[in-house]
N, C-alpha and C positions, 0 to 999 in steps of 0.2 A: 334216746332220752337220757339224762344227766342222772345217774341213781346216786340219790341222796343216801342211800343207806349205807351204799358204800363209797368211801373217797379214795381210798388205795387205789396208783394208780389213774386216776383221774386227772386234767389237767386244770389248775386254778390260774383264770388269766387277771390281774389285777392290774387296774387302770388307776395310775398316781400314787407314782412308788419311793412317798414321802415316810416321815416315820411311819403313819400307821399301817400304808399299803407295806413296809419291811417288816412290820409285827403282824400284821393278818399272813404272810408269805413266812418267817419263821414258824407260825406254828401252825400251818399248813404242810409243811414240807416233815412235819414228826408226825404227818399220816403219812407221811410216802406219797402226796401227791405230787405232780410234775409243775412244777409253778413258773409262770410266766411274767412278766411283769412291761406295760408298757412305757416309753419314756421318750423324750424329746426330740434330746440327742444320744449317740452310740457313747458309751462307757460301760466298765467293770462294776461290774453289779456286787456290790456292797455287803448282799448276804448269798454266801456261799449256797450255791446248788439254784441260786434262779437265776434263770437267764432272762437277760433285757432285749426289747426287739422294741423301733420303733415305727413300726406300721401296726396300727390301728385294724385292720381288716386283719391281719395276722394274725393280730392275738384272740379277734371273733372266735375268726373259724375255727383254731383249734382248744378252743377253751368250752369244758364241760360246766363249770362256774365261773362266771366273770363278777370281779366285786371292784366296785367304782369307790375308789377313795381317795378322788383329787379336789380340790378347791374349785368356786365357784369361780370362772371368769368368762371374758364375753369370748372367749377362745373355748371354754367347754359347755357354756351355756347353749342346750339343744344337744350333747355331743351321742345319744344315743337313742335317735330316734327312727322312724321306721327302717328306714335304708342301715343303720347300721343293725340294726335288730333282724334284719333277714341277712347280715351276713354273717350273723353268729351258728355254730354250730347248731344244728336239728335238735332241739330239746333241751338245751342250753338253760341252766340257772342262771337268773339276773339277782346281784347284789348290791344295793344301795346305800352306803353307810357315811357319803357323804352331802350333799346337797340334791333337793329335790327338781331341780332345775336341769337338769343334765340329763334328766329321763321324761320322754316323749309319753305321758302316761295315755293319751289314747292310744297310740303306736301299741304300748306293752299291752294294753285290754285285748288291742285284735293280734297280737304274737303270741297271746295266751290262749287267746280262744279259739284260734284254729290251730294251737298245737304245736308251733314253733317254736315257743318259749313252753318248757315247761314246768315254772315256777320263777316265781321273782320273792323275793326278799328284802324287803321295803324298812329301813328306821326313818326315812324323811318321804312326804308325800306333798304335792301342792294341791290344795292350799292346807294347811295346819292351823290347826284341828281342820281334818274332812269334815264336812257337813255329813249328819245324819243319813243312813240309807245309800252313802258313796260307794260305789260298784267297786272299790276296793276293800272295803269292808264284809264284802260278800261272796268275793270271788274263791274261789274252792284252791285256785292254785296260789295265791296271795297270801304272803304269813308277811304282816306286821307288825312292829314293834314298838315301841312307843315313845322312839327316837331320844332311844337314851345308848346308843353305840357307845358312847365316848365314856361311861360310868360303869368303873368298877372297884377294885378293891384298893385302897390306900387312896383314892381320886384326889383327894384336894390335896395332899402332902405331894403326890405325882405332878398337880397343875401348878403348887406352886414352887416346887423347887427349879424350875427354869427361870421364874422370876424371881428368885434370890440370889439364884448363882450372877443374871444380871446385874441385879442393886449390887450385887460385889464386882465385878469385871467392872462395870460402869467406875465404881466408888475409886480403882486402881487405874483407870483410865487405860483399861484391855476391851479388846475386842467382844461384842454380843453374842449370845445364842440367837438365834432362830429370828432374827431382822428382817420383817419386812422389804421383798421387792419390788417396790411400788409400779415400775415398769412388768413384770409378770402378774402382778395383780393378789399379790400374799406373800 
């Protein structure tokens, strides 16, 4: 079982290792945990001390916490449901901090209830808002949050200075920040 009280140690497998799966893996890695990260295609991993692998059952197995922070598309929509949930490590934390759609939420009720998942960690649920009395709301290993991942300190100066730096790059007729791939789907 994943002990949350301690993370030293521990291995944290993060699925979409875009900015914020590089910022959940920086400040992970200042517990000492062993950080994993999975990806597409093979390259040098951008922030020192984590290694990229890109098999998916790989980073299951040996990850004590797995935290999902890739975008939704019809390529990850469904992407961890029962099958991939039994090939996560025995006791394995599930992390959800980016869309609700990527988790198999009957799946996670019976990985939790007989003990193979133990604990999930939820900011996005479908549907939103739950309905009153949702067995996720109730569940003893479920900590919810109330899908405000993306909000913290400085937020709005953080969200908008990407799109200022553009209205200038644009305004000098230089290359964008963070451009939509319309063929990957973000």
């Amino acid at each position: 079982m994943a002990d949350l009280g301690c993370l030293e140690n521990s291995t944290l497998g993060i699925i979409g290792f875009g900015a914020i799966g590089q910022a959940i893996a920086r400040r992970a890695l200042s517990f000492d945990m062993n950080v994993i990260a999975k990806v597409r295609t093979h390259r040098s991993s951008p922030v020192p001390g984590v290694t990229l692998i890109e098999d998916l059952n790989d980073l299951l197995q040996q990850s004590d916490h797995v935290v999902l922070a890739l975008p939704s598309t019809p390529e990850s929509d469904g992407l961890v449901g029962g099958q991939a949930m039994q090939a996560m490590k025995p006791g394995a934390h599930l992390v959800n901090v980016s869309r609700a759609n990527l988790v198999d939420q009957e799946a996670l009720r019976e990985n939790l209830d007989n003990g193979h998942i133990s604990r999930a960690s939820l900011d996005v649920v479908e549907p939103e808002p739950l309905p009153a009395n949702h067995w996720i709301y109730q569940h003893p290993q479920v900590f919810l949050s109330p899908h405000i991942s993306w909000s913290g300190p400085n937020m709005i100066e953080r969200l908008m200075a990407p799109f200022f730096a553009n209205v200038k790059a644009f305004s000098n007729n230089q290359p964008l920040q963070n451009v939509v791939d319309t063929t990957a789907g973000y």
